[in-house]
C-alpha positions as CSV (number, residue, x, y, z in Angstrom):
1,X,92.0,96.8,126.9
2,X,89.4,95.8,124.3
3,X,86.2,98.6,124.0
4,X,83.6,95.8,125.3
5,X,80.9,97.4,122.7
6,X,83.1,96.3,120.2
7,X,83.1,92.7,121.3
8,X,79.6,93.4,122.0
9,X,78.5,94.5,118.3
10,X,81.0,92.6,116.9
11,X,82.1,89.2,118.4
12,X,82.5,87.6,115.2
13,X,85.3,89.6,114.1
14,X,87.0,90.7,117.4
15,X,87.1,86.6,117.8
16,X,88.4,85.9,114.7
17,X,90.9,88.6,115.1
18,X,92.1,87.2,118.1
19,X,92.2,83.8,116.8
20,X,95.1,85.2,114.5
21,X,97.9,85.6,117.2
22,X,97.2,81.9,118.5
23,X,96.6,80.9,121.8
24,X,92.8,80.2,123.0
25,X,91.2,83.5,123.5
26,X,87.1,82.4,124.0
27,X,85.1,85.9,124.0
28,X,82.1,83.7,124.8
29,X,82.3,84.3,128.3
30,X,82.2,88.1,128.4
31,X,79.3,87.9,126.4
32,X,77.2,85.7,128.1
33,X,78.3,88.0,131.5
34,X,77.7,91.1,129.7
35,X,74.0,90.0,128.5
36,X,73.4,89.5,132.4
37,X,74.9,92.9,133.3
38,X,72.7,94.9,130.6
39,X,69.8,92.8,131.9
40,X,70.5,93.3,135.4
41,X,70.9,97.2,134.5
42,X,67.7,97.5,132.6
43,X,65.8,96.0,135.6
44,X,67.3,98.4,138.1
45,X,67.0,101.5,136.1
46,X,63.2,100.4,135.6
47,X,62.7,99.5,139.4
48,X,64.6,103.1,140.1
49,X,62.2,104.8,137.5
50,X,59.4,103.7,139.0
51,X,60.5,104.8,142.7
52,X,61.0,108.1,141.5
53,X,57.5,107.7,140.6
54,X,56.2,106.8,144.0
55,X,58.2,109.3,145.4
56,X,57.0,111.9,143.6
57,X,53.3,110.6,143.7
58,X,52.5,110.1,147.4
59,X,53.3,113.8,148.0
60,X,51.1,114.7,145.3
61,X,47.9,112.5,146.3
62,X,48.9,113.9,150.1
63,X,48.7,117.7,148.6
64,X,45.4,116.4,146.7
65,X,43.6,115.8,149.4
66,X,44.8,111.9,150.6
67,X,44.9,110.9,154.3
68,X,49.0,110.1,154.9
69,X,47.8,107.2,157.1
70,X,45.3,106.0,154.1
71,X,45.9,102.4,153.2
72,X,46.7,103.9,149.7
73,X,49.4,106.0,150.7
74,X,50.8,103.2,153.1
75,X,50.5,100.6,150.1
76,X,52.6,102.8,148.2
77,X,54.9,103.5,151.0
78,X,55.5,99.7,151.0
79,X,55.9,99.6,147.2
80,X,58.4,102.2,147.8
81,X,60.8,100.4,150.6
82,X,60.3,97.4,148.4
83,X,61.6,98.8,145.5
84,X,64.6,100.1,147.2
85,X,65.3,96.7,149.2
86,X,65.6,95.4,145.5
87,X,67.8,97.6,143.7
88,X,69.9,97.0,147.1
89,X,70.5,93.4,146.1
90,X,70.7,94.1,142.1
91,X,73.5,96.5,142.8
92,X,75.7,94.1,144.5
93,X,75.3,91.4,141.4
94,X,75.9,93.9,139.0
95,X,79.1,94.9,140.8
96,X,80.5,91.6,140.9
97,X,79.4,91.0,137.1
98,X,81.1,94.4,136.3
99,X,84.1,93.2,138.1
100,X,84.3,89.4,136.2
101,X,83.9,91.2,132.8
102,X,86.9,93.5,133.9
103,X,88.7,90.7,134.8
104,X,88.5,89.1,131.4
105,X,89.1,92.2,129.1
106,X,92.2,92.5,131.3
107,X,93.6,89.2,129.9
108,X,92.7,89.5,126.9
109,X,95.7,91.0,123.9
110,X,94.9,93.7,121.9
111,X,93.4,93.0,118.3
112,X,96.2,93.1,115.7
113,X,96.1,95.8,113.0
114,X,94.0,95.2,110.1
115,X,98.0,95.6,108.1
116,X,99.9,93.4,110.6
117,X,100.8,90.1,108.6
118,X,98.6,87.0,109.8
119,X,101.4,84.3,110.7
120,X,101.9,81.6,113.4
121,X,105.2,82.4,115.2
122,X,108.3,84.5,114.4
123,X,109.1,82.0,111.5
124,X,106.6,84.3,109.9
125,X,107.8,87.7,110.4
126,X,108.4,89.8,107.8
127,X,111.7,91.4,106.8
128,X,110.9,94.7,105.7
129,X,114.4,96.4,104.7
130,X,118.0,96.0,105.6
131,X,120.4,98.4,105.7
132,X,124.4,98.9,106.1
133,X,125.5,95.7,104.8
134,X,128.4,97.4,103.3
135,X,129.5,97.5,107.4
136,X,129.7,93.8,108.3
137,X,132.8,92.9,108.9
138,X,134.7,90.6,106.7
139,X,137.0,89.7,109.9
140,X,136.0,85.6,110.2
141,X,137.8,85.8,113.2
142,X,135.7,87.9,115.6
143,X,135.1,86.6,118.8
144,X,132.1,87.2,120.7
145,X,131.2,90.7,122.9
146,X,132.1,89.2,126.2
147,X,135.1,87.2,125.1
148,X,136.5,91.2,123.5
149,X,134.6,92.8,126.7
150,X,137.0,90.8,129.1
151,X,140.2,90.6,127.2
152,X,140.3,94.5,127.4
153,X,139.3,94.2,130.8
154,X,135.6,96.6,130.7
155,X,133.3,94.1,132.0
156,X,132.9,91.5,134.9
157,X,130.6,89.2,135.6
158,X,131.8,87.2,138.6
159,X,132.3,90.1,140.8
160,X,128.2,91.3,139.7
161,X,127.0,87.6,140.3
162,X,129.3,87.8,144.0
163,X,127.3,91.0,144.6
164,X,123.5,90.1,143.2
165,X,123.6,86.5,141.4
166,X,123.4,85.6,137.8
167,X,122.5,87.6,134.5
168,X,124.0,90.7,136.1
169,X,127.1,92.8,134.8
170,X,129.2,95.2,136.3
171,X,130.5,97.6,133.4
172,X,134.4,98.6,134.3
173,X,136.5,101.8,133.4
174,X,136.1,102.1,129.4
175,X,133.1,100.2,129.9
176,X,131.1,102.3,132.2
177,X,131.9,105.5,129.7
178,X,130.9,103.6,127.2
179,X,127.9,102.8,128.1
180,X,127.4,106.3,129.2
181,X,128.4,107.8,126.2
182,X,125.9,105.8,124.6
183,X,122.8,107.0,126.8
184,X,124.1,110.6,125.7
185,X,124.3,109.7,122.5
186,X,120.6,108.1,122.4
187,X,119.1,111.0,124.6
188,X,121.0,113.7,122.5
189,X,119.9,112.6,119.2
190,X,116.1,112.0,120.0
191,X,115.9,115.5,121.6
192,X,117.1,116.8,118.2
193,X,114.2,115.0,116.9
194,X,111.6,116.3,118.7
195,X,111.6,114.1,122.0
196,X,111.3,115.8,125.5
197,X,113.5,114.0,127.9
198,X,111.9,112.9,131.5
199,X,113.7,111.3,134.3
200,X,110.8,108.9,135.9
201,X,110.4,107.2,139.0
202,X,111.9,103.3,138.3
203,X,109.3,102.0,141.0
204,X,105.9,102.1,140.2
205,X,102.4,100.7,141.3
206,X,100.4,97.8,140.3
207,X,98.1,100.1,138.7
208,X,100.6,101.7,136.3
209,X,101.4,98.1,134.9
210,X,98.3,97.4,134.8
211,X,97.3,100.5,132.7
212,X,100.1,99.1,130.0
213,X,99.7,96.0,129.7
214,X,102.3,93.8,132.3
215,X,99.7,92.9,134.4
216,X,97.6,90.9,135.5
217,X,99.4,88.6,133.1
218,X,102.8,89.2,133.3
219,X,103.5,89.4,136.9
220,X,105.9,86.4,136.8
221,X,108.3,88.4,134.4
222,X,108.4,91.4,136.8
223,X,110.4,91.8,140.3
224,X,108.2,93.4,143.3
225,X,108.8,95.3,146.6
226,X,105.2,93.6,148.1
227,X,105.8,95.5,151.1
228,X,105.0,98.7,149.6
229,X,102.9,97.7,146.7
230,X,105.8,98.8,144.1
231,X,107.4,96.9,141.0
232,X,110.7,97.5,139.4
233,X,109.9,98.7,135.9
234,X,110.6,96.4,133.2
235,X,110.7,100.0,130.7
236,X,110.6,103.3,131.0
237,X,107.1,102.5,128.6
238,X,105.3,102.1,132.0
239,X,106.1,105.2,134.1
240,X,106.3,107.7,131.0
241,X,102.7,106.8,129.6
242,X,101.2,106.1,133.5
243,X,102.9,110.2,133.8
244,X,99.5,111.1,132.0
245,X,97.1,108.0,133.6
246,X,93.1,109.5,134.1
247,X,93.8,112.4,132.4
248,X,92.2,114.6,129.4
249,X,94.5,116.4,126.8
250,X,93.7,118.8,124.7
251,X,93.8,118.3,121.4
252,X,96.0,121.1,120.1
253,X,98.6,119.4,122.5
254,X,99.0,116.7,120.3
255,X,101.0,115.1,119.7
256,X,103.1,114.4,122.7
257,X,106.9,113.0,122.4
258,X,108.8,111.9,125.5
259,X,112.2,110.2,125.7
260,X,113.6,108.8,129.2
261,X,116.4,106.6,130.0
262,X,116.3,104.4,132.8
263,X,117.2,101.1,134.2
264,X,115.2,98.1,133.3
265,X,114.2,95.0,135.2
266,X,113.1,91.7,134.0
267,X,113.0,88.3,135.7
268,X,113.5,86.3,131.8
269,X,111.1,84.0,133.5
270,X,111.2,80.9,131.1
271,X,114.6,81.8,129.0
272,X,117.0,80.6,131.4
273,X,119.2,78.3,129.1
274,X,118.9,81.2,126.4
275,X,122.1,84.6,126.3
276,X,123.2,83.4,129.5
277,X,126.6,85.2,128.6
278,X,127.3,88.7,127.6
279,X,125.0,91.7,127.1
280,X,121.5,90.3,125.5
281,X,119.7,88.8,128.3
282,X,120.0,90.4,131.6
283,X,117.9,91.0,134.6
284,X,119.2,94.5,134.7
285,X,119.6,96.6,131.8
286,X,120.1,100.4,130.9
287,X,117.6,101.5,127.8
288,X,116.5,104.9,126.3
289,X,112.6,104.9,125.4
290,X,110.5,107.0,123.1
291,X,106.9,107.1,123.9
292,X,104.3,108.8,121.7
293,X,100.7,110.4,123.0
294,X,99.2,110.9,119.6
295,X,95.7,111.5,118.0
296,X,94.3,108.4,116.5
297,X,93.7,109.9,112.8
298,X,97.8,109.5,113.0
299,X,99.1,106.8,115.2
300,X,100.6,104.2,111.9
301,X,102.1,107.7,110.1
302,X,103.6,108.5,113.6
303,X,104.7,104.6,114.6
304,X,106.9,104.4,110.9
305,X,108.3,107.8,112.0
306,X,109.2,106.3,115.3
307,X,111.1,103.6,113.4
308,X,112.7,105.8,111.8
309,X,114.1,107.7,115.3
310,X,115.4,104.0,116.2
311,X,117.0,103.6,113.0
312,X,118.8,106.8,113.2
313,X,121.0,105.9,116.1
314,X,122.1,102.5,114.3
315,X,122.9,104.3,111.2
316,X,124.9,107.4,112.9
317,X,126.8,104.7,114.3
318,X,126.6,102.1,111.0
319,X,125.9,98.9,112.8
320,X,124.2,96.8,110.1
321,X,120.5,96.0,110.8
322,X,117.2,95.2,109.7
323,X,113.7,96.1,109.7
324,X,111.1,93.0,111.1
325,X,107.2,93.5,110.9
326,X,106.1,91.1,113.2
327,X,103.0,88.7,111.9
328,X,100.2,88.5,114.3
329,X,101.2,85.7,116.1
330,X,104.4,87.1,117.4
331,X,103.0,90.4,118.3
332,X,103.5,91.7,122.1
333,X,100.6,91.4,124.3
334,X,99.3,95.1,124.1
335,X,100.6,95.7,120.7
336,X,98.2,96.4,117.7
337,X,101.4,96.7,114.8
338,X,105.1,96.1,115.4
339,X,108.5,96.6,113.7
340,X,111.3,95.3,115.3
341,X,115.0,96.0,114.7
342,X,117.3,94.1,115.0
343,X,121.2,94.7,114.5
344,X,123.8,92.6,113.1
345,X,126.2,90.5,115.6
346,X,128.9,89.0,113.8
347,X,130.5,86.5,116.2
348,X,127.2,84.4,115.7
349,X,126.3,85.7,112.1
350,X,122.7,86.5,113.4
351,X,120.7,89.6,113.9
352,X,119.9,90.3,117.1
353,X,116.5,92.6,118.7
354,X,117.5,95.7,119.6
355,X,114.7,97.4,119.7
356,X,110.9,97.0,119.4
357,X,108.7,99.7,118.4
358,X,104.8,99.4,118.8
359,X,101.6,101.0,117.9
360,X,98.9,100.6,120.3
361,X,96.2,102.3,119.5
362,X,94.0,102.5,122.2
363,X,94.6,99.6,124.2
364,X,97.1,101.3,126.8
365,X,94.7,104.5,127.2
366,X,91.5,102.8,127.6
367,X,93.3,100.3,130.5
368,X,94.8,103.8,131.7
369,X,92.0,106.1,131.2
370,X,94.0,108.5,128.8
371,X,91.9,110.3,126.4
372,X,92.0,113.7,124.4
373,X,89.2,116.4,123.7
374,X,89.1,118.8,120.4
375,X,88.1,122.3,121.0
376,X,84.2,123.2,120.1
377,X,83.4,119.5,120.5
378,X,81.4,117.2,123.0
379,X,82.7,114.0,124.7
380,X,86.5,112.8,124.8
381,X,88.2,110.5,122.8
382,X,91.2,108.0,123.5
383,X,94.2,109.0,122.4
384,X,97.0,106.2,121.1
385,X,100.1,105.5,122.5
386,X,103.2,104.2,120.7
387,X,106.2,103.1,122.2
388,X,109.9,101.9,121.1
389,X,113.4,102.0,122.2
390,X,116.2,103.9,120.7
391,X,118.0,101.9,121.9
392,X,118.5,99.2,124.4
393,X,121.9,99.7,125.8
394,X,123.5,96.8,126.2
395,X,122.7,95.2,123.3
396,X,124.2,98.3,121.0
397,X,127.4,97.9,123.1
398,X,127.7,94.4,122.0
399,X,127.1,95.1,118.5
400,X,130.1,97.6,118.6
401,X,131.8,95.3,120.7
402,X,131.7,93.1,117.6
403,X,131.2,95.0,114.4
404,X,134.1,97.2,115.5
405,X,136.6,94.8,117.1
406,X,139.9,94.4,115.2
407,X,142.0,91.5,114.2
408,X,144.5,93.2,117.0
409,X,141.9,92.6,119.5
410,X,141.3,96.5,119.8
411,X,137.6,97.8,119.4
412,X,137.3,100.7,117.2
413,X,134.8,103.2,118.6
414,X,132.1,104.5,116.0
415,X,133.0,108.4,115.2
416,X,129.6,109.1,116.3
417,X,130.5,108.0,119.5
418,X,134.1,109.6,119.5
419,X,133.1,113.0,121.3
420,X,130.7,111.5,124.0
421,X,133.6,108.9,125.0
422,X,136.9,111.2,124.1
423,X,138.7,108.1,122.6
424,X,138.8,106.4,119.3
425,X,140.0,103.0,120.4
426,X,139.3,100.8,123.3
């Protein structure tokens, strides 16, 4: 959520800033309402100044020497019950004001980076690096993941659309350990590197996606159990930085690192027609997340080391990628700067997301109340979160589905892999 001082002090920039990610984002409105607020503000706290005034004066004229039943101490008596009969109607207006202005910030994205490249759509993204090109395969032959996936007999769709409907998977035999070995692998590797694993719940409450971001404007994309006020998660982003929601850190504490792997949900409202085969676009999805509760003074140095934890699980097991810095115009809804990666899929000679990896600042903490205090000093600040995911499952099983297959029709498994799934071929 946008800090409404700053739209405040600076609507000429926070608009123009906006205006950079496209779309029609009009600030207008929260200024006019927040004009009305301060106004309705300044003439409450001057009607509640001056009944603490006749409050305290009537028992000092009283104590002076005044009748109580003098017409002057009943004329002030009446001032009084006035007074309070309007600051009983301001408060209600200024509630409902407060309310509309929340309303708006909560639609509105976050402002992109002063270093995030300006651009219209992902047409504009810029590539920042590549890396193991020496590992695509020369094979011209290579069929796609699912075609390998159910000529060895690991995957099956019709049995998972039988049981749920489409854009669900059931993993089989090699499968299944393969896609367990991978969450190993991920969780393993980021634990090395500093990350403390948490298991958290995959249901949460309206006000934990609100805090980062999914609603109120993404409710479409997200499935919900409106009996009981819960949502499936759509990333293991929501419970992990809602797991410190309202709260105060110390300082010293920084910075946080927490890895979790869970299942994912999404409704892909709007890309049906789009990866309605194989492993890219499901409505349920396994992923291993890395969220980041950092000090502001190092949220970009700690978002290009968080590429970096991504990158080391496609380079342990050298699946060709690249590096993506997204232009302003593709960026996520809450996201102030990020770098996509996206790996190498051979059957379609196109690389593919696998994994998205944000900074932003403090958008998620100010939605969610997270902020941070420094010993020996007044006030709070709040803190920044990051996010990314190293990796998304699925997706890194297709690209070894693919990148590893053999003109035999065998998959090769990377050697990284090898001890987590005790075989070498599938």
């Amino acid at each position: 959520m946008l800090d409404i001082k700053q739209i405040r002090e600076n609507p000429e920039l926070v608009q123009q800033r906006l205006n950079t990610r496209g779309g029609n984002f009009d600030i207008q409105p929260i200024l006019e309402l927040d004009k009305q607020q301060r106004e309705l503000e300044a003439t409450r706290n001057q009607l509640q100044a001056r009944g603490n005034e006749i409050a305290a004066l009537i028992p000092q004229k009283i104590k002076a020497g005044s009748n109580p039943s003098s017409t002057e101490i009943a004329t002030l008596k009446e001032e009084g019950k006035s007074v309070k009969e309007q600051i009983s109607s301001l408060e209600p207006q200024e509630k409902e004001i407060k309310d509309r202005i929340q309303e708006f910030l909560l639609a509105l994205p976050n402002l992109p980076s002063q270093s995030t490249p300006v651009g219209k759509n992902e047409d504009e993204n810029v590539e920042v690096r590549k890396w193991g090109t020496e590992y695509i395969p020369q094979n011209k032959s290579i069929i796609p993941h699912w075609e390998i996936a159910d000529k060895l007999g690991i995957m099956n769709v019709e049995r998972a659309v039988k049981v749920a409907q489409s854009r669900f998977i059931t993993l089989v035999g090699a499968g299944a350990a393969l896609e367990r070995a991978l969450i190993q692998f991920m969780l393993n590797t980021q634990i090395g590197a500093g990350y403390i694993e948490v298991i958290p719940p995959i249901l949460v409450n309206t006000e934990s996606l609100t805090a980062t971001g999914q609603l109120p404007k993404f409710a479409e994309e997200s499935f919900k159990c409106a009996a009981d006020d819960l949502w499936l998660i759509p990333t293991a982003e929501v419970p992990v930085t809602n797991l410190y929601r309202g709260e105060i850190l110390a300082a010293e504490n920084l910075p946080i690192y927490h890895c979790a792997y869970t299942p994912c949900f999404r409704r892909e409202a709007g890309s049906y027609g789009r990866d309605m085969r194989g492993l890219i676009r499901l409505h349920q999805f396994n992923k291993v997340e890395l969220v980041k509760f950092v000090n502001p003074s190092t949220s970009f140095e700690e978002l290009e080391k968080l590429v970096g934890n991504a990158e080391a699980i496609l380079q342990a097991l050298k699946l060709p990628y690249r590096v993506i810095e997204l232009c302003t115009g593709d960026l996520g809804f809450g996201a102030a700067k990020t770098y996509d990666l996206e790996v190498w899929l051979p059957s379609s000679e196109k690389y593919r997301e696998i994994s998205s990896c944000s900074n932003f600042m403090d958008f998620q903490a100010r939605r969610g109340d997270i902020r941070f205090k420094e010993a020996g000093k007044k006030g709070t600040s709040y803190i920044h979160t990051l996010n990314g995911s190293g990796l998304a499952i699925g997706r890194t099983m297709a690209a070894i589905l693919e990148n590893y297959q053999q003109a035999n029709g065998t998959v090769r498994i990377p050697e990284a892999l090898q001890p987590y799934l005790g075989r070498e071929v599938l």
